[in-house]
N, C-alpha and C positions, 0 to 999 in steps of 0.2 A: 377635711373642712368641717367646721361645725356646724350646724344644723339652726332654722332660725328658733328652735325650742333651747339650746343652748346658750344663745344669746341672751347678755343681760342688756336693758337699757335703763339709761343713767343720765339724771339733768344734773349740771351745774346749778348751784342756786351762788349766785353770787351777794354779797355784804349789804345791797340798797334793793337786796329781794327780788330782783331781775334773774332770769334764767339762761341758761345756755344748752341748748338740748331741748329735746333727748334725743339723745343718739345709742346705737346698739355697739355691744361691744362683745366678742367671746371671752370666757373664763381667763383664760392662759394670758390677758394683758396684760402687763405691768402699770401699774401706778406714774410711773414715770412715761410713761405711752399717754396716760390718760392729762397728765400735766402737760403735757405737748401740746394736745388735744385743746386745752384751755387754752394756751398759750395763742395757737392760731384762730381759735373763733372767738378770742376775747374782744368786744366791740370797741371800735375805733374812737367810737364816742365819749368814752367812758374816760374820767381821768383816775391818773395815779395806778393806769394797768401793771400786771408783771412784767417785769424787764425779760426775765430768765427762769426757766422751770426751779429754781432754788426759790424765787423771788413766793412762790405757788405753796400753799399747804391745803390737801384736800382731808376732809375729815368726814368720815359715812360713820351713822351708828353710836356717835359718842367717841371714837379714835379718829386718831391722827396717822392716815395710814403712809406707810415708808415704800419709797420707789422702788425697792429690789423686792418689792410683794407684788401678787398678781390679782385680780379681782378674785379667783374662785380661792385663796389663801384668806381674804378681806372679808367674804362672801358673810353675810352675816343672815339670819334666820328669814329673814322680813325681803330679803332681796332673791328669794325661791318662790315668790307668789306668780303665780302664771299671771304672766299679762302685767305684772307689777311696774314700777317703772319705780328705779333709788334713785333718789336726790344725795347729793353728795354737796357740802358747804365749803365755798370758796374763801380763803383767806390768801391776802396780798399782804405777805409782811419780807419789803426787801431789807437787806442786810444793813445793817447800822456800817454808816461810815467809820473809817478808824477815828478820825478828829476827833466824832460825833463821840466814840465810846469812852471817851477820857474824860468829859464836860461831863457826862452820866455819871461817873465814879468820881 
């Protein structure tokens, strides 16, 4: 079990500058853990949430990081500061309808 000095903690900042978090997480989570994460405390209130973890793109640091990554893989310089707490930017972009992609082109 990791240790709470192991632990990173990590806010959502979502699109209209609202938070989600912070919450602690160990190294070894997947990205796709952490879009879960979003998924279930995204507030009720809020329109146009994600439908589905595809619907979620989270980006720490300048990347767009990929769900088969873990946070200590993502871990980037500025997320080693004791006591630090990463903000991590929420983007909702769900998938274009097939219709929708033919009008586009």
């Amino acid at each position: 079990m990791a240790s709470v000095q192991d632990q990173l903690e990590i806010k959502f900042r979502l699109i209209d500058g609202s938070d989600i978090g912070p919450k602690t997480f160990p190294p070894a989570t997947s990205v796709a853990t952490l879009k879960e994460s979003v998924l279930a405390q995204w507030p009720k209130e809020k329109e146009n949430g994600p439908r589905t973890m595809k619907d979620v793109k989270l980006i720490s640091a300048g990347k767009i990081l990929e769900n088969n990554k873990t946070l200590g893989e993502c871990q980037s310089p500025l997320c080693s500061i004791p006591g630090g707490v990463t903000t991590m930017h929420v983007i909702v972009q769900p998938p274009l309808e097939k219709g929708r992609i033919s009008k586009i082109i």
